[in-house]
C-alpha positions as CSV (number, residue, x, y, z in Angstrom):
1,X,12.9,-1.6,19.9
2,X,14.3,1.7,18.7
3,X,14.8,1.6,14.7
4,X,16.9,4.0,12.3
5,X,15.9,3.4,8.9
6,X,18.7,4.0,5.8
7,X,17.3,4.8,2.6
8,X,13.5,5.8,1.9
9,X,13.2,4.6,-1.5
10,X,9.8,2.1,-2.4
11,X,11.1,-0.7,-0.3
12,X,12.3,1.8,2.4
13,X,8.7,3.3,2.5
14,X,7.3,0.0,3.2
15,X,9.6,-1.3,5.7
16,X,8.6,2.5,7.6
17,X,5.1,1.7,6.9
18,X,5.4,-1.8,8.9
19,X,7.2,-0.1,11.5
20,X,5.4,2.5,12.6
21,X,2.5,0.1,12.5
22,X,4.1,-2.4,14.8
23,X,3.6,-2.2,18.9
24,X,7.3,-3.2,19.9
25,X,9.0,-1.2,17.1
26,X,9.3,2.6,17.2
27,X,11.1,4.4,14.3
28,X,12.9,7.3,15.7
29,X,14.3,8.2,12.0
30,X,14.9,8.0,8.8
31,X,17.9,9.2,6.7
32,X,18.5,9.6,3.1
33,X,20.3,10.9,-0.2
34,X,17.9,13.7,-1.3
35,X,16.9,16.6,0.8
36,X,13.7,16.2,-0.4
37,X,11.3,15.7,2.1
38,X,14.0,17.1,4.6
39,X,12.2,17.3,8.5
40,X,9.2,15.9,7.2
41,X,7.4,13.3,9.5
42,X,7.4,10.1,7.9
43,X,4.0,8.9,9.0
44,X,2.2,12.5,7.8
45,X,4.0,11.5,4.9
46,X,2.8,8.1,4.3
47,X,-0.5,8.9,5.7
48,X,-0.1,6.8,9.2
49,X,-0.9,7.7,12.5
50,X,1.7,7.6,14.8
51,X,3.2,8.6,17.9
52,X,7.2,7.5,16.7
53,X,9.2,10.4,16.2
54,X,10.2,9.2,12.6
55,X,11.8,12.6,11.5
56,X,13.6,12.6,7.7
57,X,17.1,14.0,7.4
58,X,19.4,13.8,4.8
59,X,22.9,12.5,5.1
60,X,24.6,15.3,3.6
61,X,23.3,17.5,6.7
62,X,24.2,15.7,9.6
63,X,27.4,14.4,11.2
64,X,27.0,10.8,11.7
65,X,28.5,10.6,15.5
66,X,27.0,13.5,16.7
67,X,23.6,12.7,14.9
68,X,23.9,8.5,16.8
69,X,24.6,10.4,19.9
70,X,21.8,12.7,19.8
71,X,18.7,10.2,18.4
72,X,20.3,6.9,20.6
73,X,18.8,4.0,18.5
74,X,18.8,0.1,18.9
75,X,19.4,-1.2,15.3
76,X,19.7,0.7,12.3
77,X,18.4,-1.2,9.0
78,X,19.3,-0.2,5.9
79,X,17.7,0.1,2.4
80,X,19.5,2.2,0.8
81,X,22.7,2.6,-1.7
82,X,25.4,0.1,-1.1
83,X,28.6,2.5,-0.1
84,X,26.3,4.0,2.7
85,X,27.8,1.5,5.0
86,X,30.7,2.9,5.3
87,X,29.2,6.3,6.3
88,X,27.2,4.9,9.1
89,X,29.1,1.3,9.8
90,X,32.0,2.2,12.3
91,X,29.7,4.5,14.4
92,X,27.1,2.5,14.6
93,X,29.5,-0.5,15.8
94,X,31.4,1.5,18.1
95,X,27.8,2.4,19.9
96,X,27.0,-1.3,20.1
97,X,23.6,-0.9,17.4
98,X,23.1,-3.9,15.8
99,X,23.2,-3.2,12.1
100,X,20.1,-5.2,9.8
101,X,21.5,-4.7,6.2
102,X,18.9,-6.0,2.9
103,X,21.3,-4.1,0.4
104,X,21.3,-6.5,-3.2
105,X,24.9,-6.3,-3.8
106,X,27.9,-5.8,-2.1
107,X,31.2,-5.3,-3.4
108,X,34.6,-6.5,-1.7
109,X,35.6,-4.1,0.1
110,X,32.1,-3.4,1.8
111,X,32.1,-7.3,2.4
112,X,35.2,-6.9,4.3
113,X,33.8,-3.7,6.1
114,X,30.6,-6.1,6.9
115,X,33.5,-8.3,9.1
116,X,35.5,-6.2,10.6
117,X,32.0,-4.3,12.3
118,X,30.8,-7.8,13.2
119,X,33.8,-7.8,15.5
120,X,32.1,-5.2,18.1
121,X,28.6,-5.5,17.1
122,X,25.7,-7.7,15.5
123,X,25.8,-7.6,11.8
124,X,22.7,-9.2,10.0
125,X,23.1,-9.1,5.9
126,X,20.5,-10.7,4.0
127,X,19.9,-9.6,0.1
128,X,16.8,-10.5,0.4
129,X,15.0,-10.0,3.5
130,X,11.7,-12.0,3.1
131,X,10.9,-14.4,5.7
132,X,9.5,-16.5,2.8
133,X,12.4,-16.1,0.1
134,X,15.0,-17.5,2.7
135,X,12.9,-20.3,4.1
136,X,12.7,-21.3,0.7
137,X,16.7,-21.7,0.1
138,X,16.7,-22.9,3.7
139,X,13.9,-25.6,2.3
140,X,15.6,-26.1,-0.7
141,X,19.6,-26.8,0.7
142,X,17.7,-29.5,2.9
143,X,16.3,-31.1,-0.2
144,X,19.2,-31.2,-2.5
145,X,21.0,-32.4,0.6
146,X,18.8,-35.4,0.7
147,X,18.8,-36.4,-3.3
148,X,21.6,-34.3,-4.3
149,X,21.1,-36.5,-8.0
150,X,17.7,-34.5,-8.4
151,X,17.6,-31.9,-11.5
152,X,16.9,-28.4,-10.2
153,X,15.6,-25.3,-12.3
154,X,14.9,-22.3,-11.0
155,X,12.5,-19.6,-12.2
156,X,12.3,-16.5,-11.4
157,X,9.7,-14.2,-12.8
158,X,9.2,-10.2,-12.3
159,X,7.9,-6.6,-13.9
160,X,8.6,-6.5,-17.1
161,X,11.1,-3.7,-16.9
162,X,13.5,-5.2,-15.1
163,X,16.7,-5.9,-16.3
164,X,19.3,-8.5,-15.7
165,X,19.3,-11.4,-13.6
166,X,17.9,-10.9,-9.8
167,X,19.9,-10.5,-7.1
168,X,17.2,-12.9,-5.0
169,X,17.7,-15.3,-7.8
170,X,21.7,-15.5,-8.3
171,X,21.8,-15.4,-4.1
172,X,19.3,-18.9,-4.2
173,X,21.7,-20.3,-7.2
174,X,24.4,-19.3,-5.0
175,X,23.1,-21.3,-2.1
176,X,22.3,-24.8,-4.1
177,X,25.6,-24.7,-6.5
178,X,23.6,-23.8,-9.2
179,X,24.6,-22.8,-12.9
180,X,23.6,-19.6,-14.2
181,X,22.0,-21.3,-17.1
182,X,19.9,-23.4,-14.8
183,X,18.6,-19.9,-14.0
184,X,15.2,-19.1,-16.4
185,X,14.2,-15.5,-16.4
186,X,10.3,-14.3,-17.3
187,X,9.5,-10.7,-17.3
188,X,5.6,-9.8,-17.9
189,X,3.7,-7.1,-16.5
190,X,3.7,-5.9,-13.5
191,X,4.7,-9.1,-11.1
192,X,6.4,-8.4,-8.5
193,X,8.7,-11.1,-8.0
194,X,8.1,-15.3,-8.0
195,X,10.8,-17.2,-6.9
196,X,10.4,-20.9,-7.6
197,X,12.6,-23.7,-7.4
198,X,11.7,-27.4,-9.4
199,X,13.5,-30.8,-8.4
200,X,12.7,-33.4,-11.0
201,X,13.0,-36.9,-9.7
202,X,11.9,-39.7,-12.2
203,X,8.8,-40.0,-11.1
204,X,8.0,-37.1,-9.1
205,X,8.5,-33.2,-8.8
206,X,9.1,-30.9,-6.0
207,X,8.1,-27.5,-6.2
208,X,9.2,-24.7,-3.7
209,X,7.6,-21.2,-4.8
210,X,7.6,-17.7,-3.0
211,X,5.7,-15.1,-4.6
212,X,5.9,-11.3,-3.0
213,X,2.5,-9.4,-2.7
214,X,3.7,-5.9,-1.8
215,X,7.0,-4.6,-0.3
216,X,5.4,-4.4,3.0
217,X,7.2,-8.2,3.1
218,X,10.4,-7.1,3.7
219,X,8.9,-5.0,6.4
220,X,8.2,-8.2,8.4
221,X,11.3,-9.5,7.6
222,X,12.9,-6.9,9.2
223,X,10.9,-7.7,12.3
224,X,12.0,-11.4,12.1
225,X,15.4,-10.5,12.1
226,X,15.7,-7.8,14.6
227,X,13.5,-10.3,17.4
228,X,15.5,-13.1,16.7
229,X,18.9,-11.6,16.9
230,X,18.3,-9.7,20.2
231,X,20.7,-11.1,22.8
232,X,23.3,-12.6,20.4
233,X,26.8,-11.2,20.8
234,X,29.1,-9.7,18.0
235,X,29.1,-11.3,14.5
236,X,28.0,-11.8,11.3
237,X,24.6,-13.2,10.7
238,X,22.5,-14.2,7.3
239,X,18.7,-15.5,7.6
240,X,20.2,-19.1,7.8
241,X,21.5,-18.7,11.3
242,X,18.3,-17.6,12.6
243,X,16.4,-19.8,11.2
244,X,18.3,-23.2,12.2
245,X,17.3,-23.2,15.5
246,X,13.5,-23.2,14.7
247,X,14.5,-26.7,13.2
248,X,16.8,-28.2,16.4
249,X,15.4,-30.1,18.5
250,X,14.9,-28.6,22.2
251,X,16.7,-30.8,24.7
252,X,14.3,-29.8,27.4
């Protein structure tokens, strides 16, 4: 599968990383803000042997039809700043590339962007795109469905200079109903990010946790996505629709 890659910030470097390193993915390119780094080979960069072409340009020197048109991809996925979508979004979905977005945050009107693209192409959003964060809301909706009486907390713990609430964590409280005081933030060192949600029965406790090792994670997540959504039609897909069918039964 022929990947563009949007943004090459620390998570975008390890999503490349993953990539390159993967035999039914090749990265054809990467573009960015800076025009540091401009035509540089992302795997002499990052110290990976590679045969994919994974060039680095920068936005501000290319014109986005032209640029589609010249370096044909098959999705593009996109780590980088929010409003970027609307550089890339119609031309991409006017070409048919299926569009993988793991951007935080969106506001309104790139939500309503995010729809009216899904209308002529596959459009996968997911603020978090760890295979392991969103099995755990998947996990934890099926739980509070069962005892919706149970008390949940959720925890979330990361580096210590982080600031504010994270976006993984008000997306999860988002998914179960949640308060934002039945949200309990811990910053120490240099954790990465722990995700853990707590149902306390009487008797008994349930406790879901995802902890991320590197950034390489949403690297496979990426892979998840982009295998699972090939040969769906136009539309707008989270983790959630992907991962249902896994749990269906098969008829046959």
């Amino acid at each position: 599968m022929r990947a563009g890659l949007m943004g090459f910030g620390k998570a975008g470097k390890a999503v490349a990383s993953v990539l390159m390193q993967h035999p039914d993915f090749s990265l054809k390119w990467v573009l960015r803000r800076s025009e540091v780094l401009e035509h540089r080979h992302v795997g002499e960069f990052l110290g990976i042997a590679t045969e994919d072409e994974a060039f680095i340009r920068s936005v501000g020197h290319v014109d986005i039809e032209t640029f589609l048109d010249e370096h044909p991809v098959d999705c593009i996925i996109d780590f980088s700043p929010a409003e970027s979508i609307h550089m890339y979004g119609a031309a991409a979905a006017k070409r048919g590339i299926t569009i993988i977005s793991a951007i935080s945050h969106y506001g309104d009107a790139e939500k309503e962007l995010l729809h009216t693209l899904a209308k002529d192409t596959v459009v996968f959003w997911s603020p978090n795109i760890t295979l392991g964060v969103n099995y755990l809301m998947f996990a934890g909706k099926f739980l509070k469905k069962i005892a919706p009486w149970a008390d949940i907390q959720l925890v979330e713990e990361h580096f210590k200079t982080k600031q504010g609430i994270s976006g993984t964590a008000i997306k999860i409280a988002e998914s179960l109903d949640l308060e934002s005081t039945e949200i309990n933030s811990v910053r120490a060192g240099g954790i990465v990010g722990k995700h853990e949600l707590i149902f306390g029965f009487p008797y008994q406790t349930v406790r879901l946790v995802h902890e991320s090792i590197s950034r390489e994670a949403f690297g496979n997540g990426v892979i998840f996505a982009a295998q699972n959504l090939t040969g769906m039609g136009p539309g707008l897909y989270n983790f959630e629709d992907i991962l249902l069918p896994y749990f269906t039964p098969n008829p046959n």
